[in-house]
Every structure is written in C-alpha cells, then in structure tokens.
VOBA-1610 file (N, C-alpha, C; in pm, whole numbers, padded with zeros to 5 digits, always signed):
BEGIN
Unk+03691-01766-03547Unk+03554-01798-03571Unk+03481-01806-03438Unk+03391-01761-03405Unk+03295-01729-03302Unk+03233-01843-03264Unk+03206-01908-03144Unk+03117-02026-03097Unk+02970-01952-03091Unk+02897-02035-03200Unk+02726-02043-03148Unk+02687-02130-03044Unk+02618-02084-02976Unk+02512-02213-02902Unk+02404-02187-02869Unk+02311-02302-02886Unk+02162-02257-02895Unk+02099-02209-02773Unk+02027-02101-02774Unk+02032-02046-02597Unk+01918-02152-02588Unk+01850-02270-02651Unk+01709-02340-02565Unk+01819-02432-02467Unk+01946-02453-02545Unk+02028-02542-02465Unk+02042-02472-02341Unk+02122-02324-02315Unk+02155-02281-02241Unk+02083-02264-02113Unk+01947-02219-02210Unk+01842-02157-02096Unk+01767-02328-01984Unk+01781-02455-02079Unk+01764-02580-01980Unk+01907-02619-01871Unk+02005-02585-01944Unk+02098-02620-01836Unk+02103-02495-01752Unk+02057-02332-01728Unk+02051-02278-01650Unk+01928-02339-01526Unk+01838-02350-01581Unk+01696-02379-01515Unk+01687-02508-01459Unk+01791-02634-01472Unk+01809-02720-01417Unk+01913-02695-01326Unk+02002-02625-01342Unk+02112-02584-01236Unk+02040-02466-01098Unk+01904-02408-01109Unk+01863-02326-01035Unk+01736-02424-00970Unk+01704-02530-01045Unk+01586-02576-00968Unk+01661-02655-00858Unk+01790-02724-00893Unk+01885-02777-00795Unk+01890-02686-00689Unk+01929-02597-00726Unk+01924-02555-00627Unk+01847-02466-00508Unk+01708-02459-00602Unk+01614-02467-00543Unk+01553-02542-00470Unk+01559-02681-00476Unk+01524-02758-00401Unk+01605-02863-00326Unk+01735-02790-00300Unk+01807-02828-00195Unk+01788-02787-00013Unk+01680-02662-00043Unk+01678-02665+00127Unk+01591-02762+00145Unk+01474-02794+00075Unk+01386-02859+00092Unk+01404-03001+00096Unk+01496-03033+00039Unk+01562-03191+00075Unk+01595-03166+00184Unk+01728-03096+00254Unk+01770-03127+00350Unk+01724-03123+00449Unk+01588-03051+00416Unk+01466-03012+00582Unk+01388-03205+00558Unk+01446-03265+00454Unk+01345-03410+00464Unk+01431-03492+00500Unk+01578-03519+00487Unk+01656-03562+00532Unk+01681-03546+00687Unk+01676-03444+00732Unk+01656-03394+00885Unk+01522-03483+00946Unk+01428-03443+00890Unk+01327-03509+00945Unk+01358-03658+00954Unk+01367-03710+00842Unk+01380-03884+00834Unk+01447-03929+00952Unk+01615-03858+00952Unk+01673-03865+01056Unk+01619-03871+01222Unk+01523-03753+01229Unk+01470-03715+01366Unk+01366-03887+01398Unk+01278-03909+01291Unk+01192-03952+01300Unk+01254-04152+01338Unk+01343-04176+01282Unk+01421-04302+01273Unk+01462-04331+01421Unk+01569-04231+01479Unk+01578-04192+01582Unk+01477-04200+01769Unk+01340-04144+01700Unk+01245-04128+01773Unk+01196-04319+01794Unk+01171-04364+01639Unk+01118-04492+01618Unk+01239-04603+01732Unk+01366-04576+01715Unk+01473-04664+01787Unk+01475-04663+01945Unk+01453-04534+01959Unk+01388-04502+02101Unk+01288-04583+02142Unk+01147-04586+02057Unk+01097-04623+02114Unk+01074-04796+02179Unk+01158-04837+02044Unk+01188-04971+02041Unk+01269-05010+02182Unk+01364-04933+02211Unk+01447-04970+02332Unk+01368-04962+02417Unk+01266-04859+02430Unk+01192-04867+02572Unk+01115-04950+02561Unk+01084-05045+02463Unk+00935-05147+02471Unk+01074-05282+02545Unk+01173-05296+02452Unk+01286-05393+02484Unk+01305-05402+02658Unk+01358-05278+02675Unk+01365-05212+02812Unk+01255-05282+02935Unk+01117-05264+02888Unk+01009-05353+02952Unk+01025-05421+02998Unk+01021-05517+02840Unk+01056-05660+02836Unk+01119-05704+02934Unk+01236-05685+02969Unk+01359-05681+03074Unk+01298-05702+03187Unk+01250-05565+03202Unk+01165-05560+03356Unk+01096-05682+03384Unk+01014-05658+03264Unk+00871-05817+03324Unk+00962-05930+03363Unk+01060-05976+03278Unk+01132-06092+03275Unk+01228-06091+03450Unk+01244-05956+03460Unk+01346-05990+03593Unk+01185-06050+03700Unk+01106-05908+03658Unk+00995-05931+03829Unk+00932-06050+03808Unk+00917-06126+03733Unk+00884-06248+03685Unk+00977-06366+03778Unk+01114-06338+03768Unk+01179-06451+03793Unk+01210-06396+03913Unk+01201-06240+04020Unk+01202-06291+04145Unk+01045-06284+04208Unk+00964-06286+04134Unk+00840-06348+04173Unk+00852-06500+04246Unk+00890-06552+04115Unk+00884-06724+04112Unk+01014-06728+04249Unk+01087-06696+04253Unk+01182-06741+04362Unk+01111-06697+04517Unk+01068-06575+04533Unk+00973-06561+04636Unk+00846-06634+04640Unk+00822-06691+04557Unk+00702-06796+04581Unk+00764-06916+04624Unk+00895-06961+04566Unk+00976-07103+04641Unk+01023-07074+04705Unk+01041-06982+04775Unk+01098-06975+04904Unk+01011-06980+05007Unk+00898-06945+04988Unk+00768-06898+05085Unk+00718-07073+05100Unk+00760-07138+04979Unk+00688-07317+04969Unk+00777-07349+05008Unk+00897-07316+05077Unk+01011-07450+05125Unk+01021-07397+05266Unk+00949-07246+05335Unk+00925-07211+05466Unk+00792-07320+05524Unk+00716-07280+05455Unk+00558-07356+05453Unk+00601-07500+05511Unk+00708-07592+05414Unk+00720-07716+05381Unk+00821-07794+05518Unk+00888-07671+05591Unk+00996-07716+05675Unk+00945-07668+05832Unk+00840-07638+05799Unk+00767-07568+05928Unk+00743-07434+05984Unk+00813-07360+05934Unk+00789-07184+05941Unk+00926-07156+05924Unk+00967-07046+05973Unk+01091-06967+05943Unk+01198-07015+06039Unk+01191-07099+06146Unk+01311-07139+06189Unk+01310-07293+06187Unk+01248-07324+06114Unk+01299-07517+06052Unk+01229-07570+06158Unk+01173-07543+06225Unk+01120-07657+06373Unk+00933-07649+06292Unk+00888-07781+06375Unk+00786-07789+06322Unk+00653-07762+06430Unk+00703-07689+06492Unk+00571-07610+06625Unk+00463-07538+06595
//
C-alpha cells in the first residue's frame, strides 16, 4: 500500500527548511557584528579605566612633590641649614 502525504505539509516543511537557510548568512553577519561591537565597547572601557590610573598615580606624585617642596621650605632650603 502506497504512503500519501499532503504536499501543503510537504511544501511548509520544504519552505521552512530553505528560509533557514536562508537566513543563516544573515544571522551570522549579526552575530559577527555583536561580537565586533562588544569588543570595541570593552576596549573602550579599559581605556577610560586606564585614565583613571593615570590621574590617580599623577595625583599622588603631585601631592608627594608638594610635601617635599613643604618640608625643604620648613627646614631651610635644600641643605637643612637655615641661611
């Protein structure tokens, strides 16, 4: 005995199996992107972090060259005598 099957069945599971795969390059060109773009965003985060760093070091040998310059001032100039 012969198998029927209804071709509306056939013809949706063809046309869902071709739109798959129709729109698989087009995912993976958005997946790529997301990727690129996440990437770019982490970057930029490190370099703001990165800054941060900076200010915080020139900051703290700011302040130490300013106490050092107030304990020259305070002891009489650069060789401790008070002339």
């Amino acid at each position: 005995m012969p198998i029927t099957t209804n071709s509306q069945v056939t013809d949706t599971v063809s046309q869902t199996a071709m739109m798959t795969l129709g729109a698989s390059g087009s995912v993976a060109q958005g997946l790529l992107t997301q990727g690129f773009v996440a990437a770019m965003a982490t970057a930029a985060q490190a370099a703001v972090a990165q800054q941060d760093a900076t200010q915080i070091l020139a900051d703290a040998a700011l302040a130490a060259g300013l106490k050092r310059m107030a304990q020259t001032v305070e002891s009489g100039g650069p060789d401790g005598d008070n002339s």
